[in-house]
C-alpha positions in Angstrom: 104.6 -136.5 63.3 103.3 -134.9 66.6 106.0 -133.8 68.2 106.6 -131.6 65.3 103.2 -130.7 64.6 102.8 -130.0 68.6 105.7 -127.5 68.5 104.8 -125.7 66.0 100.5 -125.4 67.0 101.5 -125.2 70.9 98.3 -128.4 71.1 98.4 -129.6 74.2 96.3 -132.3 73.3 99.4 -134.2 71.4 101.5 -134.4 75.2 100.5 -137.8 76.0 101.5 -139.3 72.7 105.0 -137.4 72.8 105.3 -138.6 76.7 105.3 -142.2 75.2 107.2 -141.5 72.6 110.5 -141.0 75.6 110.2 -144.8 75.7 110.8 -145.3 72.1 113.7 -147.9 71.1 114.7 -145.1 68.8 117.2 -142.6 70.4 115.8 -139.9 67.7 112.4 -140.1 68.3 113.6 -139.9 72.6 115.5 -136.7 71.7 112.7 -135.3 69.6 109.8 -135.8 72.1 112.2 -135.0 75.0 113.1 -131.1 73.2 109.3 -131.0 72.1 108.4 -131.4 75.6 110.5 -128.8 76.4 110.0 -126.5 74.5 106.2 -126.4 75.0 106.7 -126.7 79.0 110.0 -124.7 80.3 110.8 -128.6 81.8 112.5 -131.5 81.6 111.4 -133.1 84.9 115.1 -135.1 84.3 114.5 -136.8 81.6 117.8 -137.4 79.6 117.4 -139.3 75.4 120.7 -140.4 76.3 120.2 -142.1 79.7 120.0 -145.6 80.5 116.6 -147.1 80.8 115.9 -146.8 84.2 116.5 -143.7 84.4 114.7 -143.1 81.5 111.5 -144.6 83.1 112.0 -142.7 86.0 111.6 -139.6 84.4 108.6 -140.9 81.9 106.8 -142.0 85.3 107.7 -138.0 86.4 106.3 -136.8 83.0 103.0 -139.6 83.3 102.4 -137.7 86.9 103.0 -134.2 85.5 100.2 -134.8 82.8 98.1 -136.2 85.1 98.3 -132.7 87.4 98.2 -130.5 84.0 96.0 -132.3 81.8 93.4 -129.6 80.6 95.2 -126.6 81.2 95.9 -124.3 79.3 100.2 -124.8 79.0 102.0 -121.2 78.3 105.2 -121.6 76.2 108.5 -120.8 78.5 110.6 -118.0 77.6 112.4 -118.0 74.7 115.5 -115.7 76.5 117.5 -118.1 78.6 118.9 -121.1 77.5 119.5 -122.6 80.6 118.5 -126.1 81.3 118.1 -127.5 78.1 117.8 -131.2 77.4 
C-alpha cells in the first residue's frame, strides 16, 4: 500500500497516488492518505476524512494544485515536536 510504504521511505514520487486516494469511497483509506500526507508535508491544506464530499473535493482540488507547485522537489519531513494541526 503506498501510503504506508510512502511514510516510511519519505518517496515523494507516491503523493499523487495518495492525493487520489482522499476521494476513495472508503473512509479508511481517506484517513490513511490524509495522515500520510501529513505526515510527509507539515499540511493538511483542509482536508478533513470525515467531511462531506464537497468539502472533501475542495481540499483534493487544494492538494491537486499543491502537487502541481511541488512536484519535483525535494519535500523535508515537518517536525516531529508539535502536534498542532493534525488531521
Amino acid at each position: 500500500m503506498a501510503a504506508v510504504e510512502t511514510d516510511k521511505t519519505r518517496v515523494t514520487k507516491d503523493i499523487p497516488e495518495l492525493i487520489e486516494m482522499l476521494d476513495s469511497a472508503d473512509p479508511g483509506l481517506r484517513m490513511i492518505a490524509g495522515r500520510t500526507l501529513y505526515d510527509l508535508t507539515g499540511e493538511t491544506l483542509g482536508y478533513r476524512f470525515s467531511d462531506p464530499y464537497n468539502k472533501r473535493r475542495e481540499a483534493i482540488d487544494r492538494w491537486e494544485v499543491w502537487w502541481s507547485d511541488h512536484r519535483g522537489r525535494t519535500i523535508s519531513p515537518p517536525s516531529k515536536d508539535t502536534g498542532a494541526g493534525k488531521p
